[in-house]
N, C-alpha and C positions, 0 to 999 in steps of 0.2 A: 774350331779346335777347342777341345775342352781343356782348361787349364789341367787339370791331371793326369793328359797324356797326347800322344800326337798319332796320327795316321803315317805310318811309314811304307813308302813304297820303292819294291826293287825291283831292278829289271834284268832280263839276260839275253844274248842272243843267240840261237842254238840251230844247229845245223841237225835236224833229228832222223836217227836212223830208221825210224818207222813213224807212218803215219800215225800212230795211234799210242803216241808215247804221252809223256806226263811229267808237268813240271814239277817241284817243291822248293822250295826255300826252309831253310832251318838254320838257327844256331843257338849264342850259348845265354838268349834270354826265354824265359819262363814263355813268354806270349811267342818263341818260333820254338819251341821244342823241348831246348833245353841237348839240341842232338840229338833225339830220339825219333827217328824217321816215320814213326808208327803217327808221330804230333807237327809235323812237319808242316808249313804251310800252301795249300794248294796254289798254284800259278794260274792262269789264264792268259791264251793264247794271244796275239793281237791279227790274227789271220781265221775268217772263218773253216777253211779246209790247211790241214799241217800236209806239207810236201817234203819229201825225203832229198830232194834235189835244191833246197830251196830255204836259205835261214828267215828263221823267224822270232820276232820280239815277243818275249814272256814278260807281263809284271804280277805281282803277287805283292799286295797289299796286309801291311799289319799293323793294329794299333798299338803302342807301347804303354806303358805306367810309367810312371815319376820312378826312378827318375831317367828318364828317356836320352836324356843329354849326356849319359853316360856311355863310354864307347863300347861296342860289341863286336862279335863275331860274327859270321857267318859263312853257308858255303849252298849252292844249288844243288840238289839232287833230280836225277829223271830215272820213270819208272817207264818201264817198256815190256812185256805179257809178264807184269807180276816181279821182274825182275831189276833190282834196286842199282843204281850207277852212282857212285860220290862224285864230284867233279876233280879234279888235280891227284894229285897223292900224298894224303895223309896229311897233317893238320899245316905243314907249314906251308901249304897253300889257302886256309882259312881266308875270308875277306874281312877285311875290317869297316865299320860301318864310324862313325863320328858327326854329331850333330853340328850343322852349317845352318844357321840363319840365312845363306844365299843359297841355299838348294830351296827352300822351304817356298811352294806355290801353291796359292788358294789353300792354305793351312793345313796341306798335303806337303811332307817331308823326302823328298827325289832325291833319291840316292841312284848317282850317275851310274848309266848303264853299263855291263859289262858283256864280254862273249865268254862263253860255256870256256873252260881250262880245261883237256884232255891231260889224261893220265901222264903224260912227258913233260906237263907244268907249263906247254903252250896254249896257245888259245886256238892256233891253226886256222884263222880266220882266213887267211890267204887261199891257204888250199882249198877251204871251202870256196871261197869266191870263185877261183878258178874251175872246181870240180862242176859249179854252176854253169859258167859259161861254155865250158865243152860240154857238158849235157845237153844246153842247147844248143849248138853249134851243130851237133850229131844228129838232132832231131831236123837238121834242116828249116829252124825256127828261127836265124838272125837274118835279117837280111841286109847288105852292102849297099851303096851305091856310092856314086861320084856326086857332089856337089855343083851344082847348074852353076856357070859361068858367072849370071848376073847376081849370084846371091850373097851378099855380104850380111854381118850380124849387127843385127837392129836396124835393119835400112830395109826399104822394100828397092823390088833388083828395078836397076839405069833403067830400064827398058819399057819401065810404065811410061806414058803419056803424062807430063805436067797439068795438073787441071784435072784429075782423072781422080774418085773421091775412093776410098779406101773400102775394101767391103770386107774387112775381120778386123771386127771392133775388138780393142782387148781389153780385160778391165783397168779399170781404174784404180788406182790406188793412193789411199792418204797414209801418212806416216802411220798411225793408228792400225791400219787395216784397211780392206777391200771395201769399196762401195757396194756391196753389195742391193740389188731390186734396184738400182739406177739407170735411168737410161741415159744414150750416149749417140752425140752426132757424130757421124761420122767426119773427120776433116777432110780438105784438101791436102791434096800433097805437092808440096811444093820443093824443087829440086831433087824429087824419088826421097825424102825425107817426110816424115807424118812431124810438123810442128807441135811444141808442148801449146802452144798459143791456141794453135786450133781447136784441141778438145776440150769440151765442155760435159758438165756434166746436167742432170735433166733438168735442174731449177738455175740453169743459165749460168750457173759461177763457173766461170774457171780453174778447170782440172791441176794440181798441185805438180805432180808428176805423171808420163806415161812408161806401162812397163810390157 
């Protein structure tokens, strides 16, 4: 971070009516516009292909000038064939943006994400959620089943043999993070339980937690 300014980054989440729409971010400082849609700042997708049945996370990163710590405005705009959308209706759904020492990672300024505001001042995130699930529903793409008898959560089912060693290693993990490029013996299971005792990790120490 340079002492005379910080990287600020927003996000949004948008349910887009065409694939080939387009995010912006603007408001009421110098480096997002100033309001003027023409200076607005480009967004980027976090999805390589945009699906119209299917929300997706935008962020659009800006760096600010001193004094940065000063609260702002803002509001998301989406451009869809040439054709400009404000988010909510008219200013007093503006966003307000406020610097937070606890937002601030790897000297990047996250400013907590929100969903798109449609014109009625909702977010409508429900219905999109829903409009998802019958799309696929309709497409004959979820599929049901019943739950096998011996399957309870975090147990492998009664029905294995005691003594019988586990053959879906799963990783490991330290408070920290994954072990990752580790290798891993498989345990014994003893009582249809996989013990924390038994797993090892590949320079012989014992595993902290299994998950």
């Amino acid at each position: 971070m340079n002492a005379s300014s910080m990287l600020f980054r927003f996000g949004v989440i948008v349910t887009p009516d065409s694939p080939h729409v387009e995010l912006f971010v603007l408001g009421s400082r110098e480096e997002m516009g100033q309001w003027e849609p023409s200076k607005a700042v480009r967004m980027t997708a976090c999805r390589s292909s945009v699906s119209t049945r299917e929300p997706c996370l935008w962020l659009g990163d800006v760096r600010l000038r001193e004094p940065f710590k000063d609260t702002l405005w803002f509001k998301f705009i989406r451009r869809t064939d040439g054709h400009l959308i404000w988010e909510g209706n008219g200013p007093h759904h503006d966003r307000t943006c406020s610097y937070d020492e606890r937002n601030v990672l790897d000297g990047v300024h996250c400013h907590p994400i929100g969903h798109w505001i449609e014109e009625t001042g909702h977010t409508d995130e429900m219905k999109h959620t829903a409009d998802f699930y019958f799309s696929v529903a309709g497409q004959n793409a979820m599929h049901f089943s019943r739950s096998h008898p011996d399957a309870s959560a975090g147990c492998i089912p009664a029905s294995r043999s005691l003594g019988e060693r586990s053959h879906r290693v799963r990783p490991l993990q330290r408070r920290r993070g994954p072990l990752d490029g580790r290798r891993v013996r498989p345990a014994h299971v003893r009582a249809g339980l996989e013990p924390k005792e038994g797993s090892v990790r590949g320079d012989g120490q014992a595993a902290r937690c299994v998950h």
